[in-house]
C-alpha positions as CSV (number, residue, x, y, z in Angstrom):
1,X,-12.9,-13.1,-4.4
2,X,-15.2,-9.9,-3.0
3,X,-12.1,-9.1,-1.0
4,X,-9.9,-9.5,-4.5
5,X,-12.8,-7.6,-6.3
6,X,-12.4,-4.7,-4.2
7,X,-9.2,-4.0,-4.1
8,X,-9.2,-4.2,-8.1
9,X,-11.6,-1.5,-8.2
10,X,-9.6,0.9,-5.7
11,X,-6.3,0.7,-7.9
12,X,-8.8,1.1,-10.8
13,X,-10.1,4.2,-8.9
14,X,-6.7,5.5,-8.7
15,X,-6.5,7.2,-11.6
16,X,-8.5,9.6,-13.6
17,X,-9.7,7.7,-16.3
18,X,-11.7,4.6,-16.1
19,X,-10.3,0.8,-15.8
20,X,-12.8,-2.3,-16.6
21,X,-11.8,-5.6,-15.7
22,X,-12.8,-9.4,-15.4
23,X,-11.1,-12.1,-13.3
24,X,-11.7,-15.7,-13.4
25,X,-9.9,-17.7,-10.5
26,X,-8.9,-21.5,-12.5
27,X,-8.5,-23.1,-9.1
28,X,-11.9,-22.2,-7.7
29,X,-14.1,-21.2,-10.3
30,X,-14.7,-17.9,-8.5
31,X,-15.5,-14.7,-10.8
32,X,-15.6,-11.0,-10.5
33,X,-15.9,-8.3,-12.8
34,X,-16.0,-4.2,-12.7
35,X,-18.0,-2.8,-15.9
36,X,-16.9,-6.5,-17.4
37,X,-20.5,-6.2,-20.0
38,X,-19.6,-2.8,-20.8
39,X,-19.0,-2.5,-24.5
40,X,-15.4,-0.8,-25.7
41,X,-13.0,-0.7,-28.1
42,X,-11.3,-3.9,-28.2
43,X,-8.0,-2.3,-30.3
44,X,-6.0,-5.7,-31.2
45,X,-7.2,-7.9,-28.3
46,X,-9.6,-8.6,-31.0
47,X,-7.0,-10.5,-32.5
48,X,-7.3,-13.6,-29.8
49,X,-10.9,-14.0,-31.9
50,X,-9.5,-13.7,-35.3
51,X,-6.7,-16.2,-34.8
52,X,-9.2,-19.0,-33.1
53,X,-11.9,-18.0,-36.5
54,X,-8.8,-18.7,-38.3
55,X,-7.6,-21.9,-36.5
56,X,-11.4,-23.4,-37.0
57,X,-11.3,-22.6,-40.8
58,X,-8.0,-24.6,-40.5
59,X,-9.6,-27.2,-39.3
60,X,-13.1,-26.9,-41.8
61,X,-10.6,-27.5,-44.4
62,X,-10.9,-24.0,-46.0
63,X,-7.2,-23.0,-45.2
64,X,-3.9,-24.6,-44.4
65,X,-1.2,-23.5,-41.9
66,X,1.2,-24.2,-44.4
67,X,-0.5,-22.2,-47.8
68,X,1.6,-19.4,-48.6
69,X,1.0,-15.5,-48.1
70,X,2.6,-12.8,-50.0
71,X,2.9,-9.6,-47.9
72,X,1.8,-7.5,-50.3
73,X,3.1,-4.1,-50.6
74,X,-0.9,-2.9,-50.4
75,X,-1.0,-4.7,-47.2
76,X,1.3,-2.1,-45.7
77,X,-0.4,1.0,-46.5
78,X,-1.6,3.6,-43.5
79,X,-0.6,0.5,-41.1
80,X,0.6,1.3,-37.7
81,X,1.3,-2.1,-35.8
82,X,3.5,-4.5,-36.2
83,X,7.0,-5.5,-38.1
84,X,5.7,-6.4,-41.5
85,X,5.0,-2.5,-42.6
86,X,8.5,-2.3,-42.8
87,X,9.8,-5.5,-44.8
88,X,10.3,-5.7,-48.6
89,X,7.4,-6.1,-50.0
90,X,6.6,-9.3,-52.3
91,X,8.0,-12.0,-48.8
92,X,6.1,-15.1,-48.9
93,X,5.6,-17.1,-45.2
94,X,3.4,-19.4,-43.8
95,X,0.1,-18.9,-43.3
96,X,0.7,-20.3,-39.5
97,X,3.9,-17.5,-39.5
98,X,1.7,-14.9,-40.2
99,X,-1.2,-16.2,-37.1
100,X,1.7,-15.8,-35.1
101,X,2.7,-12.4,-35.9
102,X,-0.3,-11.2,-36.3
103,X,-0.5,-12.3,-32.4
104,X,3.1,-11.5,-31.2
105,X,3.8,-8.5,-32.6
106,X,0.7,-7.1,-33.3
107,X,1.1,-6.9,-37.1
108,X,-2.0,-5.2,-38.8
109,X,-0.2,-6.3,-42.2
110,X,-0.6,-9.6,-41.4
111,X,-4.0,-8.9,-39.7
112,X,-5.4,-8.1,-43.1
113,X,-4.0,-10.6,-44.9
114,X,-6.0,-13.4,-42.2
115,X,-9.4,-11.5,-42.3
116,X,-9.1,-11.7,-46.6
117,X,-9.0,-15.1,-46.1
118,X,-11.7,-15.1,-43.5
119,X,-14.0,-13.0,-44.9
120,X,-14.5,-9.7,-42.4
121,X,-18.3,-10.7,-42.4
122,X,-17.2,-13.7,-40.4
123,X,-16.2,-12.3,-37.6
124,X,-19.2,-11.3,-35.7
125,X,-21.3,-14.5,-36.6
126,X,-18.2,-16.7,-35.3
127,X,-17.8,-14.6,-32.4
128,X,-22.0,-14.4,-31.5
129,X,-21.9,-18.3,-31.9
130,X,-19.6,-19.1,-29.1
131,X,-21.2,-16.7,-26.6
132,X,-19.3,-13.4,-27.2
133,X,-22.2,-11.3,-28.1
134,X,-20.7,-8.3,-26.8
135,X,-18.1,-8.6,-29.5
136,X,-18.2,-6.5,-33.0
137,X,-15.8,-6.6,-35.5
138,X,-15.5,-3.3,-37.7
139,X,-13.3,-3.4,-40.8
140,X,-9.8,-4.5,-41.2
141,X,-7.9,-2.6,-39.0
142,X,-8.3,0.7,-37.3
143,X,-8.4,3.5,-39.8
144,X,-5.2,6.1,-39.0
145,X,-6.3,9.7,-37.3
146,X,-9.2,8.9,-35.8
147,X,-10.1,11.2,-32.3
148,X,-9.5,10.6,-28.7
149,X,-12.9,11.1,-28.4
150,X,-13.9,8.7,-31.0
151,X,-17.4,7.2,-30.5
152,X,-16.6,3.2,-29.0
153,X,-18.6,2.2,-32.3
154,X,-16.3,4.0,-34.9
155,X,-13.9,0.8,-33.9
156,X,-14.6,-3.1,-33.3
157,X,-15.6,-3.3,-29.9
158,X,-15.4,-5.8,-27.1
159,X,-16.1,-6.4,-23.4
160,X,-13.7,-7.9,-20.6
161,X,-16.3,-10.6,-19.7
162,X,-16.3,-11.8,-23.7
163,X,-12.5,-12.3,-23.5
164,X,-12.2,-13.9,-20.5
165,X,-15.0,-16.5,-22.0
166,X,-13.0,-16.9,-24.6
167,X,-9.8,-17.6,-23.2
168,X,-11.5,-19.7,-21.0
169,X,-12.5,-21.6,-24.0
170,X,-9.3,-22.4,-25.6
171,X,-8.0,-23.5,-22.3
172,X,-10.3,-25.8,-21.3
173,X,-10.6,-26.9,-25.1
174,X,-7.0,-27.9,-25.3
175,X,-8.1,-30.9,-23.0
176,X,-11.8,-31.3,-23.9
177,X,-12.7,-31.9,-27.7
178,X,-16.5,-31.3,-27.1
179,X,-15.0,-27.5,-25.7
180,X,-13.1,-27.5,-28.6
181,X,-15.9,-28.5,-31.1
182,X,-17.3,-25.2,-29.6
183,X,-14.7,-23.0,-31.2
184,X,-14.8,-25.2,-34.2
185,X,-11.2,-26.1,-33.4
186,X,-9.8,-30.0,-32.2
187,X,-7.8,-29.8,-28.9
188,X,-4.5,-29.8,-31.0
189,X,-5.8,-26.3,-32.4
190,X,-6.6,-25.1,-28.8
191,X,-3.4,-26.0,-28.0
192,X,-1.3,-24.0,-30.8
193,X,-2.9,-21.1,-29.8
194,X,-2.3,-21.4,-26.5
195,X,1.3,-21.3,-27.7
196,X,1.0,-18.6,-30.0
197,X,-0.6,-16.4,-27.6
198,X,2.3,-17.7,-24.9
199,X,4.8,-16.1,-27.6
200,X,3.8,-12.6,-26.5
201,X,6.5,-10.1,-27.4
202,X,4.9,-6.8,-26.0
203,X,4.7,-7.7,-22.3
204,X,4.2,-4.1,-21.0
205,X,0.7,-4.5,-19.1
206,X,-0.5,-7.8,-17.9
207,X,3.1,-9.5,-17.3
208,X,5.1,-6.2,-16.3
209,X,4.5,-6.7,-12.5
210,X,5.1,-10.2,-12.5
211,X,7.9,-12.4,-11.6
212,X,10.3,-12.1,-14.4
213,X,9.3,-15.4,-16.7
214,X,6.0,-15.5,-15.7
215,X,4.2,-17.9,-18.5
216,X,1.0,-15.3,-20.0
217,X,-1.2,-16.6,-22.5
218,X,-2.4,-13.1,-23.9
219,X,-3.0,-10.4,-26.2
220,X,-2.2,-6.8,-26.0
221,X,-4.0,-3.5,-28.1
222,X,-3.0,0.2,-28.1
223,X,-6.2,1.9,-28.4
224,X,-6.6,6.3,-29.1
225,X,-8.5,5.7,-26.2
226,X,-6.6,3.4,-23.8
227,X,-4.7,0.4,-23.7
228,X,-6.2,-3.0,-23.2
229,X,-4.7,-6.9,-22.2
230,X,-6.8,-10.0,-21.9
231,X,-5.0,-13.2,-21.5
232,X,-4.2,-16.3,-19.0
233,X,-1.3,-16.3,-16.1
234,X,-0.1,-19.3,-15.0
235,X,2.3,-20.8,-12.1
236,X,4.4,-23.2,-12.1
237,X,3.1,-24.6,-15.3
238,X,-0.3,-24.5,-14.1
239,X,-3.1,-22.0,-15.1
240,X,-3.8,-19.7,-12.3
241,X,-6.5,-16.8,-13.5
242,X,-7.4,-15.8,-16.6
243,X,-7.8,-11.9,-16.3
244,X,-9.1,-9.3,-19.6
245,X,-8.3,-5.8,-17.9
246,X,-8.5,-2.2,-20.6
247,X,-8.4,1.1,-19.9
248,X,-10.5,4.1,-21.4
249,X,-10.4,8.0,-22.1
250,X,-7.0,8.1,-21.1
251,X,-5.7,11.5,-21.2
252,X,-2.3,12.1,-23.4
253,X,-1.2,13.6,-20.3
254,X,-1.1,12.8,-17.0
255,X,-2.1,16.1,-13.9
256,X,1.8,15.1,-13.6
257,X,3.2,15.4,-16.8
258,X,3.8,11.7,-17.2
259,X,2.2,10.1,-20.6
260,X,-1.3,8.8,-20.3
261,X,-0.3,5.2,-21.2
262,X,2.6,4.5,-18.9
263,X,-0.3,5.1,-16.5
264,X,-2.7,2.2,-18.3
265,X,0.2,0.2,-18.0
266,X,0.6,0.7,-14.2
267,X,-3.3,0.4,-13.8
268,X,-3.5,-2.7,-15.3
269,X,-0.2,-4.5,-14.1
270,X,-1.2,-4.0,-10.5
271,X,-4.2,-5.5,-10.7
272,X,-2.9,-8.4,-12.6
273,X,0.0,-8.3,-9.4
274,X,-3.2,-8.3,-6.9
275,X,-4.2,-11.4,-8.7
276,X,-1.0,-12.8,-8.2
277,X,-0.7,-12.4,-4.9
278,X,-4.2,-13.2,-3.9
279,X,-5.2,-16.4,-5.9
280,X,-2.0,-18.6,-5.6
């Protein structure tokens, strides 16, 4: 793992902007981390948090996966993520349809329509009480315009070694109910996120180095700042790592002329490629 861990940091190194990362090896229990405490904005990898808040208010009995959600026309104003900003308004879907794009498409309509349920107040207590204390949740979704060089606290905020906990809770809660009782979910719950989060649609950091149809548990964000991915790889069926990698002041430009994300992107799917090729 040192040998892993340093390697990690050189392609982080790479580039002129900084990369944070944590790595959890499932088939050791060996750990690493570069900056993994530092606090961040989390952009949508947030979401992974919301949907498990949501899944355990599922299970207190406070919402059903089946109640139906109008996509209100209100929903889609100054909203810049996702599918649903551009769908008549007035639909009515699932409430478990609109978990799963809030997750797989990154839809801030549906976002907001889950944290109205919720309660934005919930968030941080649900978070704090399963050991992400690095975690904040700040409003709805991310107000439009804000600077590059927005302080981390205009935004919710998260660090790399709070998603990898929490990833590493669902998973093992999809086979242990006390793990599960954790995240206020049942094992069944665990398991439908699992899924949900296995549904991916933007596979552009984490997965885009990988063997083409390469199971990833995970959850992308598009920060002003960076770009972010947190999430679980697995071969052959088997979990392999868990890995929660983001990128931050990343300049719209590259000294080359390239865009500043493409490079996020490359940061952050080589290291998830050194994973592969060190852990299996």
């Amino acid at each position: 793992m040192q040998d892993l861990a340093t390697t990690l940091k050189a392609i982080g190194d790479s580039y002129p902007f900084t990369t944070r990362w944590h790595v959890k090896d499932l088939r050791r229990g060996a750990e690493a981390h570069h900056e993994g405490d530092v606090r961040a904005p989390s952009a949508s990898v947030r979401k992974t948090s919301i949907l498990m808040a949501a899944l355990a208010a599922v299970q207190a009995g406070k919402l059903t996966l089946d109640e139906k959600v109008e996509m209100e026309a209100r929903l889609q104003k100054d909203v810049a993520s996702g599918t649903w900003r551009y769908m008549t308004p007035g639909c009515v879907i699932p409430f478990r349809d609109v978990l799963v794009n809030m997750i797989i498409t990154s839809d801030n309509v549906c976002t907001q329509a889950v944290l109205e349920r919720l309660g934005p107040e919930t968030m941080d207590p649900y978070c704090h009480s399963i050991g992400m204390t690095g975690t904040n949740h700040r409003g709805l979704i991310p107000p439009l315009g804000i600077g590059w060089d927005h302080p981390a606290e205009a935004v919710a905020t998260t660090t790399q070694s709070d998603q990898v906990l929490l990833l590493d809770l669902i998973l093992r809660g999809s086979e242990d109910t006390e793990v599960a009782k954790r995240l206020g979910c049942t094992p069944d719950l665990c398991r439908l996120a699992l899924d949900i989060l296995s549904w991916q649609i933007l596979r552009n950091v984490i997965p885009s180095l990988l063997p083409w149809g390469t199971k990833v548990a995970h959850k992308t964000g598009r920060g002003r700042r960076g770009r972010m991915d947190a999430g679980i790889v697995y071969d052959e069926g088997r979990p392999l790592f868990i890995l929660s990698a983001a990128t931050d002041w990343v300049p719209e430009t590259m000294p080359d002329g390239l865009p500043g994300f493409a490079a996020s992107f490359a940061s952050i799917g080589r290291i998830a490629r050194a994973c592969w090729d060190t852990l299996r």
